[in-house]
N, C-alpha and C positions, 0 to 999 in steps of 0.2 A: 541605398538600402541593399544590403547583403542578400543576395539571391538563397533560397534555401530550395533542397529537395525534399529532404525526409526532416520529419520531425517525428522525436522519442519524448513519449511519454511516459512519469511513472503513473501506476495506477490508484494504490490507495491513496484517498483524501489526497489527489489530484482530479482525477475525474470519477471513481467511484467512492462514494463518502462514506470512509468503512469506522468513522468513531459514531454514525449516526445507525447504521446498519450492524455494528457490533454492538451498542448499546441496544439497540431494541431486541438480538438476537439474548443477548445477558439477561436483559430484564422477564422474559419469555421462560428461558433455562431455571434461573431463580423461583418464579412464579410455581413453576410446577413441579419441581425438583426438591426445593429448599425452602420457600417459605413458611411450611406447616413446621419445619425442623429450629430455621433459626429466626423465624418474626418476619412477618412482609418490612414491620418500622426500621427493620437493621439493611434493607436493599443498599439503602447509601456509601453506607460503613461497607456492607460487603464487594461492593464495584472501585471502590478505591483502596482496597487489599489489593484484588485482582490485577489492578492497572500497576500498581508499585512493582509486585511480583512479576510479571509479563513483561513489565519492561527489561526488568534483570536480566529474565530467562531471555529475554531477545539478543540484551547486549552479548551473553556469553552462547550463545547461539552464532553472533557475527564474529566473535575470536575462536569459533570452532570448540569450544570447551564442551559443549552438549552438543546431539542430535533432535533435527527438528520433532520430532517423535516424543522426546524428553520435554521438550516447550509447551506442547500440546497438551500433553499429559500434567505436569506439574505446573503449569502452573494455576490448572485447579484444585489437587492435590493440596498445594504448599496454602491456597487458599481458603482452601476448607479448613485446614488444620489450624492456621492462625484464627477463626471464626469460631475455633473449640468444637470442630466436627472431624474424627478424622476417621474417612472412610473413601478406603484405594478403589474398590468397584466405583462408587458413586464417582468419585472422580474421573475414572475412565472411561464413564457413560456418558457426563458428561463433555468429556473432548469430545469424544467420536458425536454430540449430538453439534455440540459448538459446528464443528466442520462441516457437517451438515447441512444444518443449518444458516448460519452466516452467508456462503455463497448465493442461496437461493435470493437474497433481501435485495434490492433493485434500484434504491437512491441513490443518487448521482451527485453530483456536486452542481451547483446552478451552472446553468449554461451547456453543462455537457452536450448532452448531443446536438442540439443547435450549434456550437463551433464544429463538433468533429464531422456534421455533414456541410458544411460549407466546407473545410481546411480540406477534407478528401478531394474534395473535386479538382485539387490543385497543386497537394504534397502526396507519397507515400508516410501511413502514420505507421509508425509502431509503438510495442511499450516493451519496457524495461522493469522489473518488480523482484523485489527481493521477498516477495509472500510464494506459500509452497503453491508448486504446481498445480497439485492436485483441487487446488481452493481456489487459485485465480482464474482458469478457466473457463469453469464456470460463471465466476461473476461477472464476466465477459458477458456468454453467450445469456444468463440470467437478466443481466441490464441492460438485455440489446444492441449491443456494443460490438461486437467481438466482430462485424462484417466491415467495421470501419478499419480496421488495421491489418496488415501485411504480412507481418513479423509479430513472434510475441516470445521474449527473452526472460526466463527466468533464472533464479541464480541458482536453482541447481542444476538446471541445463549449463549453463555458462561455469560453475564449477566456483564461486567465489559472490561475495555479495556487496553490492554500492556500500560504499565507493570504491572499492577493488578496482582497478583501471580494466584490469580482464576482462568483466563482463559489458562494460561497454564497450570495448573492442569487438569482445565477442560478437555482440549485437549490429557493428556497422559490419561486420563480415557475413551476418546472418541475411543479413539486407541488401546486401551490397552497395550500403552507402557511404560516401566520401566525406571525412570528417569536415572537411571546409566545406561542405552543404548541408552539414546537418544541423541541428538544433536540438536540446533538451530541456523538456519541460517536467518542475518536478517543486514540489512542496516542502522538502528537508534541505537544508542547507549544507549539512555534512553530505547525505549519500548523494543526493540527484544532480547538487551544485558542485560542491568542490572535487566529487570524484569524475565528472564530468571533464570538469576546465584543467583535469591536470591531466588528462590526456590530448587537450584541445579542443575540443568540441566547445562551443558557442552553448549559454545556457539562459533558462529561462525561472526565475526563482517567481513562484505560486507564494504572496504571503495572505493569506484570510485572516479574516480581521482585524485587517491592519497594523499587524504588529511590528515591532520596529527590530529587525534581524541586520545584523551586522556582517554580511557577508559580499562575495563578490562575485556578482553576476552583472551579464551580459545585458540583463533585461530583468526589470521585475513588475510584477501582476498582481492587483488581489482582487481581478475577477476575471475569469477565462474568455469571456468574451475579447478583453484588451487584449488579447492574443491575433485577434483580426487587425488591430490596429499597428501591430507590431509587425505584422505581415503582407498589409495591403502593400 
């Protein structure tokens, strides 16, 4: 077994479960914002607007086409407006309440802190997160987390977002740790996996609920705990 020092971890829906903790933050938003406007019955319809649009704004977000400021902002703008509501204030009340709020929300992904307090006692942890600074921080110190790790790399710190090889680099320099001792653990097969292995780094593909992902990793998991077994 391959000896490791430091393990990098990403953080959403890796270990803090941000479709479970963004859903409840939307459903909240909705609720008191927008239900009297467009029907509590249309919530459905209205969070799968939101998800289609936000993925967009992400992708052209990760080829630099927009500013994270622009993501924020539109893509509940763009979502109001396909919902046949279009109102720029209300939209930009609700980013600013989104960020807000989401960080506070404190689900984990099973297992969480029971791995990352045994794995500490034994590795240096960090993470690695292409979500804005200003929002992972706190979910950090929000979900109790944040004394477990070392390091914490974001990709505007780091200048470039997974899989860009940069910012993993950036991160074992951040750390000072040695690519043939590290390890990373991460849920997306594009940024955490392959941007990982093509710098060399050894990886660790999170699949939840079992889904059948076609990629190539080092190791794979669909429950964090297997992470001890992978390391005892």
């Amino acid at each position: 077994m391959k000896r490791y020092k430091d393990l990098f971890f990403d953080l959403d829906d890796t270990l803090w479960d941000f479709k479970r903790n963004s859903e409840e933050t939307l459903r909240e938003l909705y609720h008191e914002y927008l239900a009297q406007e467009l029907g509590k019955e249309n919530y459905a319809q209205f969070i799968l607007i939101y998800h289609r649009i936000n993925e967009r704004l992400w992708n052209d977000y990760k080829l630099n086409k927009i500013k994270k400021s622009e993501v924020a902002y539109q893509r509940f703008l763009f979502t109001l407006e396909e919902s046949g509501l279009s109102n720029a204030s209300l939209a930009r009340l609700l980013a600013e309440e989104y960020l807000r709020s989401s960080p506070a929300k404190t689900n984990l992904i099973a297992g969480a802190v029971e791995v990352l307090e045994i794995l500490a006692k034994s590795y240096k942890l960090h993470i690695i997160t292409n979500g804005f600074t200003e929002v992972q921080i706190p979910k950090l110190h929000n979900s109790g987390i944040r004394h477990y790790f070392t390091t914490l790399t974001t990709s505007e710190e780091a200048g470039c977002l997974k899989p860009c090889g940069q910012i993993f680099n950036f991160a074992l320099q951040k750390a000072g740790a040695h690519i043939n001792e590290s390890l990373m653990i991460g849920d997306d097969p594009e940024g955490d996996i392959r941007g990982a292995r093509e710098i060399g780094l050894d990886t660790v593909l999170f699949v939840k609920h079992h889904k059948r992902i076609q990629t190539e990793s080092t190791y794979t998991i669909s429950e964090l705990k297997e992470l001890l077994q992978i390391l005892s």
